[in-house]
C-alpha positions as CSV (number, residue, x, y, z in Angstrom):
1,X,-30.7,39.7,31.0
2,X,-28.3,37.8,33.3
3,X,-30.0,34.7,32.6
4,X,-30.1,35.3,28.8
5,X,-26.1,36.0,28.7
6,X,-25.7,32.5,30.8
7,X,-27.9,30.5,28.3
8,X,-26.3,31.8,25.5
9,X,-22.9,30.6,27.0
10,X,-24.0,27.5,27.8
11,X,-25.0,26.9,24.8
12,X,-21.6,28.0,23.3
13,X,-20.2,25.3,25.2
14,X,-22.1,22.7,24.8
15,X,-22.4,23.8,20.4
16,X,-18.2,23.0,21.1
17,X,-17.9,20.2,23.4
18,X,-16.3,17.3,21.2
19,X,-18.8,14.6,20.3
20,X,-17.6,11.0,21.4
21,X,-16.4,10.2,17.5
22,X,-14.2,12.7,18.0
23,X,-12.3,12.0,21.0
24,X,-12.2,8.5,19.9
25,X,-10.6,10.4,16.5
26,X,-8.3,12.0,18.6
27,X,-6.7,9.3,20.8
28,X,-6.5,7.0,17.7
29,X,-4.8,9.9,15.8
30,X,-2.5,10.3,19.0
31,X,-1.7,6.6,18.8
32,X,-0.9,7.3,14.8
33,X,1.6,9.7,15.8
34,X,3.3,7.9,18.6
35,X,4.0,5.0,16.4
36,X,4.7,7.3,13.5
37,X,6.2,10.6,14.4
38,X,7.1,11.7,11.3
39,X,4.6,10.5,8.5
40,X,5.9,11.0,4.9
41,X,5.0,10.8,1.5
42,X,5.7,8.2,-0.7
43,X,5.4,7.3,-4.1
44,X,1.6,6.1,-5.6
45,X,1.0,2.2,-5.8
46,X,2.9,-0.7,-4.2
47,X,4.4,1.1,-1.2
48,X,1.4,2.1,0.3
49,X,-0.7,-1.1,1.6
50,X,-1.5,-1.7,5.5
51,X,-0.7,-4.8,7.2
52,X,-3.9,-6.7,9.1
53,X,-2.8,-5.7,12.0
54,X,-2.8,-2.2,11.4
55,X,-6.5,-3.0,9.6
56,X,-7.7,-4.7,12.7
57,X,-6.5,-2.4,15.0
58,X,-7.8,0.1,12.8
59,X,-11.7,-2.0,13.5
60,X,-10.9,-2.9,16.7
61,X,-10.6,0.9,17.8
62,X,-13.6,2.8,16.1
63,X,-15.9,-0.8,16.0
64,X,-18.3,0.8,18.1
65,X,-19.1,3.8,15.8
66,X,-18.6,1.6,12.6
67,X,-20.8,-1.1,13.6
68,X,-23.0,-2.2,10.5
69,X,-21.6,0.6,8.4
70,X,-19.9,0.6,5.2
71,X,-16.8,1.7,3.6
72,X,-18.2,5.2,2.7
73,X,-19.0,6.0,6.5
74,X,-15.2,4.7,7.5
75,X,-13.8,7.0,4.3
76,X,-16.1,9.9,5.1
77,X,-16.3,10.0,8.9
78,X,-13.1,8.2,9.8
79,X,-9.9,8.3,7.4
80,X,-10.5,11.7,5.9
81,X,-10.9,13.3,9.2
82,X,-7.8,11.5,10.7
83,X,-5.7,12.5,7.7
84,X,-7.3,16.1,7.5
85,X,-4.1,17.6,8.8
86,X,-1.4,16.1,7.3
87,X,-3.3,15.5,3.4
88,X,-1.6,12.2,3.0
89,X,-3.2,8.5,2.5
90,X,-3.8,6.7,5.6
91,X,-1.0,4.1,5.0
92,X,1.2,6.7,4.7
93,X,-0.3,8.3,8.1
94,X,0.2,4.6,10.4
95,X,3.8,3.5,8.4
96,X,2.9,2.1,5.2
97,X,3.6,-1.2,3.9
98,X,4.9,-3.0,0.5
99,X,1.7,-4.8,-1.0
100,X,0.8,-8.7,-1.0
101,X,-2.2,-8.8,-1.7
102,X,-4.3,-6.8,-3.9
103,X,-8.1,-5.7,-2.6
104,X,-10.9,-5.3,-4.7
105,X,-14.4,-4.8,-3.2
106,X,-17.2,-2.9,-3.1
107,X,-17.6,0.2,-1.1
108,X,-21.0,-0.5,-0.4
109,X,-20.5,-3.7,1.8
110,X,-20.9,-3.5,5.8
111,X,-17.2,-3.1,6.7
112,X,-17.0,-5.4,9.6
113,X,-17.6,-8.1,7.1
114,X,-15.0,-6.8,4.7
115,X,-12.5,-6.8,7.9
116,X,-13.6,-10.4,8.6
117,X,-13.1,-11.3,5.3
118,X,-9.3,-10.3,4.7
119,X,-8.8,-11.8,8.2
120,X,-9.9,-15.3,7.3
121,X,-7.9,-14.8,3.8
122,X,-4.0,-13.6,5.8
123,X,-4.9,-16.8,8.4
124,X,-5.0,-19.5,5.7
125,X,-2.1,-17.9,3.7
126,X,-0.1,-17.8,7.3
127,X,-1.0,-21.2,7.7
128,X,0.1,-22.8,4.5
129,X,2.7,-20.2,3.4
130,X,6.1,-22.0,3.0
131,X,7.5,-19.1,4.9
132,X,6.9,-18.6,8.6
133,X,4.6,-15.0,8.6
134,X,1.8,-14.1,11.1
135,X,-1.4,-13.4,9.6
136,X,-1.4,-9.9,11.3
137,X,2.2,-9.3,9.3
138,X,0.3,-9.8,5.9
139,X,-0.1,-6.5,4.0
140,X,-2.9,-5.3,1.6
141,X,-3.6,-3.0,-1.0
142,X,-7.1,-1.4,0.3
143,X,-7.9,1.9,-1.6
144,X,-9.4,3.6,0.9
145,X,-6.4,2.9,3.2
146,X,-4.0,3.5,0.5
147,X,-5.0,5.9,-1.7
148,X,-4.5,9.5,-0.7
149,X,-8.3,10.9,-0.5
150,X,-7.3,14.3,-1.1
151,X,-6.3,13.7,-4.2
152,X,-8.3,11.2,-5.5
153,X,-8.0,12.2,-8.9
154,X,-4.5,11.9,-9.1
155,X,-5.3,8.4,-7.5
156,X,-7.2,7.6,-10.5
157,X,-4.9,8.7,-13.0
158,X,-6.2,11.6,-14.3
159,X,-8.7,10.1,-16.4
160,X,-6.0,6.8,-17.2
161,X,-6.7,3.8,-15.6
162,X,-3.1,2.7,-16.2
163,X,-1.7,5.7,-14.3
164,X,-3.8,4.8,-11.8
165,X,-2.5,3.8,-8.3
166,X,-5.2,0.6,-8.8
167,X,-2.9,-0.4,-11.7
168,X,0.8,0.1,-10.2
169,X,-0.1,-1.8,-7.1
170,X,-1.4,-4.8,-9.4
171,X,1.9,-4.9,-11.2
172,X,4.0,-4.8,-8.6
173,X,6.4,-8.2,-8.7
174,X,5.7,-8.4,-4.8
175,X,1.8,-8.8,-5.3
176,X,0.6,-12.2,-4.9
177,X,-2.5,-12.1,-6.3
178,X,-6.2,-9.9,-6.1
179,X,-8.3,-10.7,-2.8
180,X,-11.7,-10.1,-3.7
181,X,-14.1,-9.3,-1.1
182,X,-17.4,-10.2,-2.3
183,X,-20.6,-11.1,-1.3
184,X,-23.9,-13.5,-1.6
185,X,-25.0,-10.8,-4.7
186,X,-21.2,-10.4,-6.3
187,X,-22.2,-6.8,-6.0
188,X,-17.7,-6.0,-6.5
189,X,-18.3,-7.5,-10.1
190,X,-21.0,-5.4,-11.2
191,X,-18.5,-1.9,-10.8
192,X,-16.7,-0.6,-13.4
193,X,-13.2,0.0,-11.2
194,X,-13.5,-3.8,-10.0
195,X,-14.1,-5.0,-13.5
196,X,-10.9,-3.0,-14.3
197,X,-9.1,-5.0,-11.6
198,X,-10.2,-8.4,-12.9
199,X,-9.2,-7.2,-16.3
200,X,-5.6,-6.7,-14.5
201,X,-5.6,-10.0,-12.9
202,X,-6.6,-12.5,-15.8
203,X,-3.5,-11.3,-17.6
204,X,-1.3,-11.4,-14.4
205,X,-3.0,-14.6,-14.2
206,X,-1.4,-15.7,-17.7
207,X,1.6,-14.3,-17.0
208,X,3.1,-14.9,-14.1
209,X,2.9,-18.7,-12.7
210,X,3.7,-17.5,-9.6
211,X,0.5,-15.0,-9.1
212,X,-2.7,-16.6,-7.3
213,X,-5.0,-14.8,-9.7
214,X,-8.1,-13.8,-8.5
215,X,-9.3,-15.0,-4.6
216,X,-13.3,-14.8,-3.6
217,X,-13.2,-14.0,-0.1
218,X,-16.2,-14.2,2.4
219,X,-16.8,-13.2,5.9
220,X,-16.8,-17.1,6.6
221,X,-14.0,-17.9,4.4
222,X,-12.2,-18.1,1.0
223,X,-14.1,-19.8,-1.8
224,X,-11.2,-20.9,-3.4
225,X,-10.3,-23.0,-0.7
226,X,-13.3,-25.1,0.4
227,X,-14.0,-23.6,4.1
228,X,-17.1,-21.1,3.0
229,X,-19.8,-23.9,3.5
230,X,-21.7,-24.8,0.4
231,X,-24.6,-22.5,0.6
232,X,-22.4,-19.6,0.6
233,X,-19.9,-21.3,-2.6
234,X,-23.6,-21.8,-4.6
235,X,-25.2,-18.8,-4.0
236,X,-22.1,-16.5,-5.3
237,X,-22.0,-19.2,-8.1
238,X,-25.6,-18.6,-9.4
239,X,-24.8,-15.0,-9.5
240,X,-22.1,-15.4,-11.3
241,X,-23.5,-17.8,-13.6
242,X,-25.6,-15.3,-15.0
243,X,-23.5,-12.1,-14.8
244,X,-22.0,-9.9,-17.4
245,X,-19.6,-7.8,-16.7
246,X,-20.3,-5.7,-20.0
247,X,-23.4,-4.6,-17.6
248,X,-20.9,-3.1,-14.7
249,X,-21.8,0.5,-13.5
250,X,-19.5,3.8,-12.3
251,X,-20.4,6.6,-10.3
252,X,-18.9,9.0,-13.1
253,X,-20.0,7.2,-16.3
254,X,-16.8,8.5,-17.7
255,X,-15.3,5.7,-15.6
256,X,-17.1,3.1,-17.5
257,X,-16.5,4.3,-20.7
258,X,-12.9,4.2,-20.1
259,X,-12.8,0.8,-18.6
260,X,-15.4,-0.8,-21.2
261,X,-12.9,0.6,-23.6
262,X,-9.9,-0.8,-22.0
263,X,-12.1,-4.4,-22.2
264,X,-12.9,-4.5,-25.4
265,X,-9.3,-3.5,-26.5
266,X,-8.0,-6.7,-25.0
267,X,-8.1,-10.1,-26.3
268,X,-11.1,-11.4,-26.4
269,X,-13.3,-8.4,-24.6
270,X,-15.4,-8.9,-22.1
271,X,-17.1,-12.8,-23.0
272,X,-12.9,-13.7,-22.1
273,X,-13.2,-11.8,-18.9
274,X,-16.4,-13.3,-17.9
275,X,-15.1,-17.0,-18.8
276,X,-12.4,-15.6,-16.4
277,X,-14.5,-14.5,-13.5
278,X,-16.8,-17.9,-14.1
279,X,-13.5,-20.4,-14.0
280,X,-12.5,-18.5,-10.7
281,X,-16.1,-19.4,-9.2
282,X,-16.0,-23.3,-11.1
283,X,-12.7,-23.8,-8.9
284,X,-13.7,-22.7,-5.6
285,X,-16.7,-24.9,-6.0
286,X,-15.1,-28.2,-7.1
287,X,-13.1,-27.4,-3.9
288,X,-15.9,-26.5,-1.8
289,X,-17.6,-29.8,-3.2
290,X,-14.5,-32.2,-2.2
291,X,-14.5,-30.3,0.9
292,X,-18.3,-30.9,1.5
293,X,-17.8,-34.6,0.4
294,X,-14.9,-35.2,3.1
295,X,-16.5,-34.0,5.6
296,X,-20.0,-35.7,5.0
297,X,-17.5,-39.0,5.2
298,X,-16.4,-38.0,8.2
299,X,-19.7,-37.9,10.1
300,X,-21.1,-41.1,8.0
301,X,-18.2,-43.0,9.9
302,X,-18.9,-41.3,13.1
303,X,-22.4,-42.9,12.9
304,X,-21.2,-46.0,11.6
305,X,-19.4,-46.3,14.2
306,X,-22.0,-45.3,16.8
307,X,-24.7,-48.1,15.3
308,X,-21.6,-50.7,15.2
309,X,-21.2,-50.3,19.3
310,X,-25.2,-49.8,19.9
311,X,-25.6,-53.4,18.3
312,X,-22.8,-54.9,20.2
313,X,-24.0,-53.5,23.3
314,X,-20.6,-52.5,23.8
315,X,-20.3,-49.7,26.9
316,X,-18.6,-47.4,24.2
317,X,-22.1,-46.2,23.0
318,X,-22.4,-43.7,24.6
319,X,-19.2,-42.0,24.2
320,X,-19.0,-42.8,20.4
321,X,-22.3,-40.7,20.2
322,X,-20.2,-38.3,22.0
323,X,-17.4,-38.4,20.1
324,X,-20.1,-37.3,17.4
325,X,-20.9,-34.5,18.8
326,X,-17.7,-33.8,19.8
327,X,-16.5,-33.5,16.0
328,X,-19.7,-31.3,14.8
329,X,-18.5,-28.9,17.4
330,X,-14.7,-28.8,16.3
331,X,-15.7,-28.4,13.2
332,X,-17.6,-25.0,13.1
333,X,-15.5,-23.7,15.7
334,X,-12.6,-24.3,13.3
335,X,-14.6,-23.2,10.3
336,X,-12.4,-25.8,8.4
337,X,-16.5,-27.9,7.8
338,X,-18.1,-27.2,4.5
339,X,-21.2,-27.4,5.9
340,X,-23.4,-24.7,5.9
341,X,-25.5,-24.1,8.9
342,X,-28.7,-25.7,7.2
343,X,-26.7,-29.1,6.5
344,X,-26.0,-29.4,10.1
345,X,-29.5,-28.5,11.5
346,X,-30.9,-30.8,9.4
347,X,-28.7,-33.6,10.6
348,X,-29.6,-32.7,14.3
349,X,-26.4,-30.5,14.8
């Protein structure tokens, strides 16, 4: 009997002993609070976006759990449980932010990737913004971050897509432009809410000269501004080439209705937002090409220059060869080289 009674209880203990997710919950939750002891709401849309710093510590924190996971485990498993007690969006939860940058993705992409993405996209715009900003300032719209997930259809409008909180954070005057994390498959372009955001973009896009319109972003870099490497610029093309967003799904078909409604209610329905979506991908890769070209220069001088000393003997060979080399390697560490991994292998790098 004794033993019986001491099984039992050590069973009770170890059916309550808190798993390793959830202690790593609980000090990041503790960290939350120490940076924001009082957490409030605020209003839906514009006000509730998350710097990258808060996004990468966010990663950097529960990276060995995520690991190759998606958005659905970091909503279901993560941000729901942290914001369990208080019912308010995460943003709202670690200080929230006015938005820059607009995200649309797809839930369904490994999140470590979608991290990496938005990473490489707040570098380059620290890096050529006319005002000084670190990357880690930058602040983005991210639904799962800045939606409230307990009340998800009051995120959603009710059924409205322009009561939605998608929709006020768009037309906000502060956002800059829609950051689109995508992939080798476009899989963002083939859901109803993303088509809803490019919708949203095209005619920000026509009406304010000062919005950026619609960014592909990669896990290597941003399309749009040549440092992807080409096979990544030509697979997303080919996609795209062939894509219709009249073809775009929703996990509530009511969803798609209401957004294929909203399309074909605008000028021009859905052939002017595919011509959209296709110009967007025609411009990253005429950059992408003039990238690919500059840099293919680059390394026929370097050999140019290596034959040149090889035929006058000169003792310079040998470090023009390594001067090369020298360049290859700068290049990918930088990520600044359009060319893709093959390109290089096949020119011995």
């Amino acid at each position: 009997a004794v033993s019986a009674v001491a099984s039992v209880a050590y069973s009770s203990h170890r059916k309550f002993q808190p798993t390793p997710l959830m202690l790593k919950r609980q000090s990041f939750l503790q960290r939350l609070k120490e940076a924001t002891p009082h957490p409030e709401r605020c209003q839906r849309g514009p006000g509730r976006a998350i710097s990258m710093g808060q996004l990468s510590e966010f990663h950097q924190h529960f990276w060995g759990h995520i690991l190759d996971r998606d958005m659905r485990y970091v909503c279901d498993n993560l941000i729901k449980p942290l914001t369990s007690e208080t019912k308010l969006s995460y943003a709202e939860l670690a200080g929230p932010k006015t938005v820059e940058w607009f995200v649309s993705h797809f839930w369904g992409g490994e999140f470590r990737e979608f991290v990496s993405s938005l990473q490489n996209h707040a570098e380059n715009e620290a890096l050529s913004s006319m005002r000084p900003q670190s990357s880690e300032d930058m602040t983005f719209w991210v639904c799962t971050f800045s939606n409230n997930q307990w009340e998800v259809d009051e995120e959603l409008g009710h059924g409205d897509p322009f009561q939605s909180s998608f929709y006020f954070a768009l037309q906000s005057p502060r956002c800059q432009g829609t950051c689109m994390v995508i992939d080798h498959d476009a899989l963002p372009l083939k859901r109803s809410w993303c088509l809803f955001e490019v919708l949203q973009t095209s005619a920000l896009a026509k009406e304010r000269p000062d919005f950026a319109g619609l960014l592909l972003c990669t896990s290597t870099g941003v399309l749009q501004h040549g440092g992807t490497g080409v096979d990544a610029a030509v697979s997303v093309a080919k996609e795209l080439s062939v894509l219709s967003l009249a073809d775009a799904t929703a996990t509530n078909p009511k969803d798609k209705e209401m957004i294929d409604d909203c399309v074909r209610r605008m000028s021009g329905g859905f052939r002017a937002v595919n011509r959209f979506v296709r110009n967007s991908i025609k411009d990253a890769l005429s950059v992408t090409h003039d990238s690919f070209q500059a840099d293919f220069q680059k390394l026929v001088s370097a050999l140019d220059n290596t034959l040149a000393s090889e035929r006058c003997g000169g003792e310079s060979a040998g470090g023009a060869v390594q001067n090369i080399g020298n360049w290859a390697r700068t290049e990918r560490s930088s990520g600044s080289s359009s060319f893709s991994g093959s390109v290089m292998v096949e020119h011995g790098y």
